[in-house]
N, C-alpha and C positions, 0 to 999 in steps of 0.2 A: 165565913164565920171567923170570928177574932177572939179566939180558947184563950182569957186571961190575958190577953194583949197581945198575945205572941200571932196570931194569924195573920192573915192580910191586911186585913182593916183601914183598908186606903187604894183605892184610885187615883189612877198615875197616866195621865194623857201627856202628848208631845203633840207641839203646834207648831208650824212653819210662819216665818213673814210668809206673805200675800199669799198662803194656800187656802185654798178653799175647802180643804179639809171632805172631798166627794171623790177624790180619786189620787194614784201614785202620786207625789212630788216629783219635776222635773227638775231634774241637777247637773246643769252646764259643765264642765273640769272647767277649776280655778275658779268659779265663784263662790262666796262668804254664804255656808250657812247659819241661819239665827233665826232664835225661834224662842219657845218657852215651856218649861216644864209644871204644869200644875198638877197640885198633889191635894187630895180631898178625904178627907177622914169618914169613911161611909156611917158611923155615926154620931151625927151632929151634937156635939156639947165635950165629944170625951176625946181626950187626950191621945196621941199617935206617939210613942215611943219608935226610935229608929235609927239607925247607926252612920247616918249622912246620906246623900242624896250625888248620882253620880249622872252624869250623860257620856258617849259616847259616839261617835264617828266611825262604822267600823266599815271593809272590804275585806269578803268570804268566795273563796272557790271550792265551788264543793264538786267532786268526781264520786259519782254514785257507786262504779265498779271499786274502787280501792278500799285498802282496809282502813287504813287512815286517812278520809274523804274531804276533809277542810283545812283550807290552807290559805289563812290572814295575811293579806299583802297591805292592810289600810289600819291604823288602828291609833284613836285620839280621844282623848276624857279630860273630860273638864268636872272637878270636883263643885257644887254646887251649893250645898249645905251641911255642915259639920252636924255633929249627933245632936241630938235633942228630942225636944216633941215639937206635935203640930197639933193643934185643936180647931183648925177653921182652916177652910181651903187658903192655900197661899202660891203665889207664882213667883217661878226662879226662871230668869232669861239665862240664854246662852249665846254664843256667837265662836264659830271654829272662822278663821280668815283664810279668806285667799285658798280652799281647800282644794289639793290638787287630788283629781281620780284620773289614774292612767290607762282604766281600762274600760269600754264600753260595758255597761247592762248586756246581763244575756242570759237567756232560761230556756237551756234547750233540751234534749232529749237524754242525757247523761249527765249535765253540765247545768251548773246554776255559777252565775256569777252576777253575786250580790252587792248591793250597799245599805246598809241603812242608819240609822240612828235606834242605840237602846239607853232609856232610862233607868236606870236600879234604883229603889229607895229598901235602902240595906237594913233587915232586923234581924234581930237575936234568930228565929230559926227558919225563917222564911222570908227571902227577898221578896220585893215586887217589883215585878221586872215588865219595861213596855218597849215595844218595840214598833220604829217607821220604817218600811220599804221605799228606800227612795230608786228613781230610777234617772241611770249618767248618761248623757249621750255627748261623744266626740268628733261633732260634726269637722270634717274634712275639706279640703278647696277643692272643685270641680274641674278636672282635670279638661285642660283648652283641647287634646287632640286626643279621640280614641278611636282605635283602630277598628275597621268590623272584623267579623267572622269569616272566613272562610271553609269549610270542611268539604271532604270527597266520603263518600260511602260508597265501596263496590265488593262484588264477589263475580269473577272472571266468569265472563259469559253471560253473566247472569243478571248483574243488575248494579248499576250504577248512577248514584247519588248524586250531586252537589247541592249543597244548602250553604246560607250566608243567612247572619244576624247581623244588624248597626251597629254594633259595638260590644264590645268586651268586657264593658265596666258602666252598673247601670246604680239609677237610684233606686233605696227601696220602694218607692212609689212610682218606678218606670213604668215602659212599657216596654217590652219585647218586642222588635218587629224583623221579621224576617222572609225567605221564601224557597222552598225545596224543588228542586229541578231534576223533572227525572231523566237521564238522557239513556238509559239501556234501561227498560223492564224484563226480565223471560222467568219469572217468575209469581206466582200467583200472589203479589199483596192484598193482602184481605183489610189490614188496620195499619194505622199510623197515628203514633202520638209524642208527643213533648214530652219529660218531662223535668222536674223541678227537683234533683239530686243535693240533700244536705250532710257533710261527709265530718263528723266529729273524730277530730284526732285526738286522743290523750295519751300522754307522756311521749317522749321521742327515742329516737334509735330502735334497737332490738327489741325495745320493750314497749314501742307504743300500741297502741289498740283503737280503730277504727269502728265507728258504726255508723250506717249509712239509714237516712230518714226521708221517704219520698214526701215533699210537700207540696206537689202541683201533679196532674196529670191532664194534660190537656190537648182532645183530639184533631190532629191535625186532616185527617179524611178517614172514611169511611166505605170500602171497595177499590175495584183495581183500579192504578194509573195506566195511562198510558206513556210512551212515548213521546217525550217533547213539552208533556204537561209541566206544569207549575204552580206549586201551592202556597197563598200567602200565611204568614203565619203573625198573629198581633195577639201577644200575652200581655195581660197586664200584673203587672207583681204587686198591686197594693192589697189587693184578698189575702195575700198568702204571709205567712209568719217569719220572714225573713229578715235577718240580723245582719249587719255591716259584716265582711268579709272580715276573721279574725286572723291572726299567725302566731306563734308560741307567743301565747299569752302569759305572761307570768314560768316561761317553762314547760307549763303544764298543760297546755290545751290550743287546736287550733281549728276552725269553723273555715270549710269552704262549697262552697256550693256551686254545682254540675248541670250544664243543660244534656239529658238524654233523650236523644234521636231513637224510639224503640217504633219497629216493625215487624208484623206477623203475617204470618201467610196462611194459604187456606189448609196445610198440615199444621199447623200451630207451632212451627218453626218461629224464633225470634232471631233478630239483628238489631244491632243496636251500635251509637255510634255517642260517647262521650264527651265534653268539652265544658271546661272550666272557665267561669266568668265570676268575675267580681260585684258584690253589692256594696254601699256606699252610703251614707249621710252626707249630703255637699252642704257647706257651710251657707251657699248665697241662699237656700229654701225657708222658707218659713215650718220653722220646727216642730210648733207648735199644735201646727194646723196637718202637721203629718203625723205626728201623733196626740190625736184626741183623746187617748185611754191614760196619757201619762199625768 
């Protein structure tokens, strides 16, 4: 409703070069964005009073636990149209160059770390304000040697482990491959499974605060081993919601993700055996094509 002019009374879209306009925008670090702002008077014949027309470029970290939860590390405006009116739809381009995003997209369980583009078309008592979720990905080079896994699980007498994974650092669309070797059982294991530990750090030192987010669980057997068995294990990580390994991000935040070795036995005793690995975007993959939602 447009009370005497002053209301909304205008639609404010944001267009991308070559987006299709069905799903996020994907936005490389250092590539040009450019695009268009059209602004349409909802209705036709009368006049749109307004105080200029702005865009924006912005990067938002939001920490859900804090009091004061956003915190601008990105922020670009390009003014577009001084005051006036508008009477009939009209379109304003833009173009930010060369724009650098130094941190990956990430939407996790505490944590949002955003980018997008907002248009304002500024009036006397109500903006109209639009806004585009873009999402940055900073693909990384493929590292030529990585190490596998090794780990030992034991309790004296009792029972002991070895397991090995290929490597330590995978991509988001790897695959896990691995294999658990029992060489001591004297204990009843009943279950055995994998899983997929995502460990959000916010803030550092004494004052940071951790929460841990299972995103995988996946059975590695079902009843007792024996002696001398060996269990293969083949995860694949493209099902599961996993984001490039982060580190103080901005200060304020850091993403890492745990493979946990858990076992139970037929008292419902658990054990469980920890280990830290890296996920990754390699630069040589087709990006595209791993991520279809972007």
């Amino acid at each position: 409703m447009d009370f005497l002019g002053l209301g909304p009374g205008a639609d404010v879209d944001i267009q991308l070069v070559d987006w299709d306009g069905r799903s996020r925008p994907l936005c490389p670090d250092g590539e040009t964005l450019a695009g268009r702002i059209r602004v349409r008077p909802r209705r036709p014949g009368q006049s749109l009073q307004h105080n200029g027309l702005k865009v924006e470029f912005l990067g938002l970290i939001e920490i859900f636990h804090e009091r004061i939860n956003t915190h601008e590390f990105v922020s670009l405006v390009k003014e577009l149209a001084p005051p006036g009116k508008i009477s009939q739809p009209m379109s304003f381009d833009f173009e930010f160059n060369h724009v650098e995003k130094p941190y990956e997209s990430y939407m996790g369980q505490n944590i949002h770390l955003r980018y997008f583009l907002r248009a304002t078309l500024r009036r006397r008592l109500s903006d109209v304000v639009q806004e585009l979720e873009l999402q940055v990905l900073r693909p990384s080079s493929q590292p030529e040697l990585v190490k596998p896994i090794r780990m030992e699980v034991g309790i004296e007498d009792c029972l002991h482990i070895e397991f090995e994974y290929d490597k330590s650092k995978y991509h988001l669309k790897d695959v896990i491959v691995g294999k658990i070797y029992f060489q001591l059982v004297r204990i009843k294991v009943r279950y055995m499974e994998l899983d997929i530990i995502r460990r959000e750090t916010m803030g550092s030192g004494p004052n940071a605060f951790d929460d841990h987010d299972t995103l995988a669980k996946y059975e590695i057997m079902d009843g007792a081993p024996v002696r001398g068995e060996s269990i293969p294990i083949r995860l694949f990580l493209g099902g599961y919601p996993l984001a490039p390994t982060m580190c103080d991000v901005n200060r304020k935040f850091s993403v890492r993700y745990f493979l946990n070795l858990v076992l139970i036995d037929e008292e419902e005793r658990r054990y469980f055996k920890q280990q830290i690995f890296q996920s990754h975007c390699w630069i040589d993959s087709d990006i595209r094509n791993q991520f279809p939602a972007c």
